[in-house]
N, C-alpha and C positions, 0 to 999 in steps of 0.2 A: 831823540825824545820819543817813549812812547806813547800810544794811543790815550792811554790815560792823562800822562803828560800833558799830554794835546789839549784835552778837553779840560784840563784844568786851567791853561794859560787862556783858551778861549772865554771859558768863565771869566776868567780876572782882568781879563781884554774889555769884555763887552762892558763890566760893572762900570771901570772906567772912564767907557768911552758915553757911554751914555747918563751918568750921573753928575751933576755937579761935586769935587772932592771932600766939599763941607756937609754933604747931604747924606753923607753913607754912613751908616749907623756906627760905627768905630771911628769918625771923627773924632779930634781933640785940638782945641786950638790953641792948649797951650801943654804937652805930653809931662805936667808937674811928676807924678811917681818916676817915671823912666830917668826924669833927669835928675832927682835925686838920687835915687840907687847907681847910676852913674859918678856921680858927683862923689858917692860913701866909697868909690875904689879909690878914688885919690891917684887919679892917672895922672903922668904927665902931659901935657900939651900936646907933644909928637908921640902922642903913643896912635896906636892905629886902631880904630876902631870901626866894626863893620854892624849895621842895621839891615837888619835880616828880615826880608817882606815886607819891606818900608811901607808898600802902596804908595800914597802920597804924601807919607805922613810931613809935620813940619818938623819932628825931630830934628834932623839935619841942620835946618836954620837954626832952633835955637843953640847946637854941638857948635855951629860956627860963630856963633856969637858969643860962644864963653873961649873961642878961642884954641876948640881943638882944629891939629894942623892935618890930621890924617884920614877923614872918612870916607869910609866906603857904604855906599848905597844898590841895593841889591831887591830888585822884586821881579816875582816870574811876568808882570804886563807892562811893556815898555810903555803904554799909553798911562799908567800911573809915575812913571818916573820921568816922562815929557811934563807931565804937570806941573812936577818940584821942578825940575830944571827952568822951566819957561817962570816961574813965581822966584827961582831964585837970582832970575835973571843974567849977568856979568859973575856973579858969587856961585856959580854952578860948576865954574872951571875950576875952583879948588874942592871940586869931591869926586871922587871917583865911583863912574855909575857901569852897574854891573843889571841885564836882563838875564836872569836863570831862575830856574826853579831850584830851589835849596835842596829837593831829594835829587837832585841829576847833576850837582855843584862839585864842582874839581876844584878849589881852591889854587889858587896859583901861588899863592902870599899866605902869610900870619900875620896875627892881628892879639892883641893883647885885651880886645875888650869884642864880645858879639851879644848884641842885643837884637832882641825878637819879643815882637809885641803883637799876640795873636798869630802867628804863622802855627806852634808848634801843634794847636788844638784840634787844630784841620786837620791834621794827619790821622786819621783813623785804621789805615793798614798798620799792621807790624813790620812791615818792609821797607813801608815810608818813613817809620820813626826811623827803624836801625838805618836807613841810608841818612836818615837827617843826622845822627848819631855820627854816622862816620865822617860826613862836612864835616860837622861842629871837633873833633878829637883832629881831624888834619890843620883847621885853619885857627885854633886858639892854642898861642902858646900856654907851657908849661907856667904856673903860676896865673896865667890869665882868669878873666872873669867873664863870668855869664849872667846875662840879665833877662828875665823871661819874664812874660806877662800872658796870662790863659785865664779861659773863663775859671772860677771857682766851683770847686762840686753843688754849691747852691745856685751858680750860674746858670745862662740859659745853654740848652742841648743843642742851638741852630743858632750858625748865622749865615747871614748872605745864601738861605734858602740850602744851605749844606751840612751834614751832622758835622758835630765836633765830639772831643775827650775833654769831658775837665780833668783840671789835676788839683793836686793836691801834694804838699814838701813830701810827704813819703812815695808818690806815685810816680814823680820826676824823678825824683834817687834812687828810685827803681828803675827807671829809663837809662838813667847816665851813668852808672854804678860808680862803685867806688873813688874812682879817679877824680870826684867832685866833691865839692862839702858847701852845706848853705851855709851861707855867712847872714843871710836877713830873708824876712820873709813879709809882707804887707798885703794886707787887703784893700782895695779900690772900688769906689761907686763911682760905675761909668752913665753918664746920663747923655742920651743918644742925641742927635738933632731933633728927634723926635720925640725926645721925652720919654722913653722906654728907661728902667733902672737894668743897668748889668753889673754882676757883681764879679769882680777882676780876681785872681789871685795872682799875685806878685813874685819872685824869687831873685834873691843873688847869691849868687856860688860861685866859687875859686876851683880852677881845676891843681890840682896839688898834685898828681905825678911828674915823672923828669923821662 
């Protein structure tokens, strides 16, 4: 991990370690778009799916409570993913919890579905994306799906005190080129702990090469 690395994990360390998880301005206490756009691939059960800078999200609880057998849970502050594990008590043992940063991520496995909800906006190098780029093309099979959620070009420019990219369907397909196709696109009013309005952009794309 380099220096940069560093200081990003330490960021996402500290947010953690000093916040309540319900208090941070990307809470959701109940993640409704994600688990629908999930729901419209029409997975099987045992398909394997991976949540990409979970933080603490509850995502995972409600994936196990509809009864998928396969997730994997993945964010670069292990003091955000003590959180989920410690809330989901005995039910933590059926998810697989992965500490990395997704630009420095080797993928060991495939997975048929990767969902990322605000990780991809933070990226603001070109280095960052194309290494997020090359994760995301190693660890999603062919036919698999991707589910993204970023702020919207009318969204805001900061969060968590750090710039972001919005995007936008042609700005992302210009990220992930060809080898992807949107199949749906949604927009999201995110209303913070705090009452602030964020406006989401949504996507789900099928990666279609073999």
């Amino acid at each position: 991990m380099n220096q940069r690395d560093q200081t990003r994990e330490t960021h996402w360390q500290s947010v953690y370690g000093r916040r309540p998880a319900d208090e941070v301005s990307w809470y959701q206490s109940h993640p409704d778009t994600s688990l629908s756009l999930i729901r419209s691939c029409q997975l099987e059960k045992n398909a394997a799916l991976i949540d990409v800078g979970a933080g603490a999200s509850v995502l995972v609880d409600h994936l196990l409570d509809e009864g998928y057998l396969d997730v994997t849970v993945l964010d670069i502050a292990k003091a955000a993913l003590d959180l989920s594990r410690r809330r989901l008590g005995a039910r933590s043992d059926q998810v697989r919890w992965q500490v990395a940063d997704v630009t420095d991520y080797l993928p060991d496995r495939s997975y048929d579905l990767w969902h990322d909800r605000a990780v991809l906006h933070f990226l603001t190098d070109p280095e960052q994306r194309a290494a997020y780029r090359a994760a995301l093309e190693q660890a999603l099979l062919p036919g698999g799906h991707l589910v993204v959620g970023t702020f919207a070009m009318d969204g805001p420019k900061k969060c968590s005190g750090l710039e972001i990219v919005q995007y936008d369907a042609a700005k992302l397909l210009d990220l992930l080129g060809p080898e992807f196709v949107l199949r749906e696109e949604q927009k999201e009013v995110h209303v913070t702990p705090a009452g602030a309005i964020q406006q989401f952009a949504w996507f789900a794309l099928q990666r279609i090469d073999s």
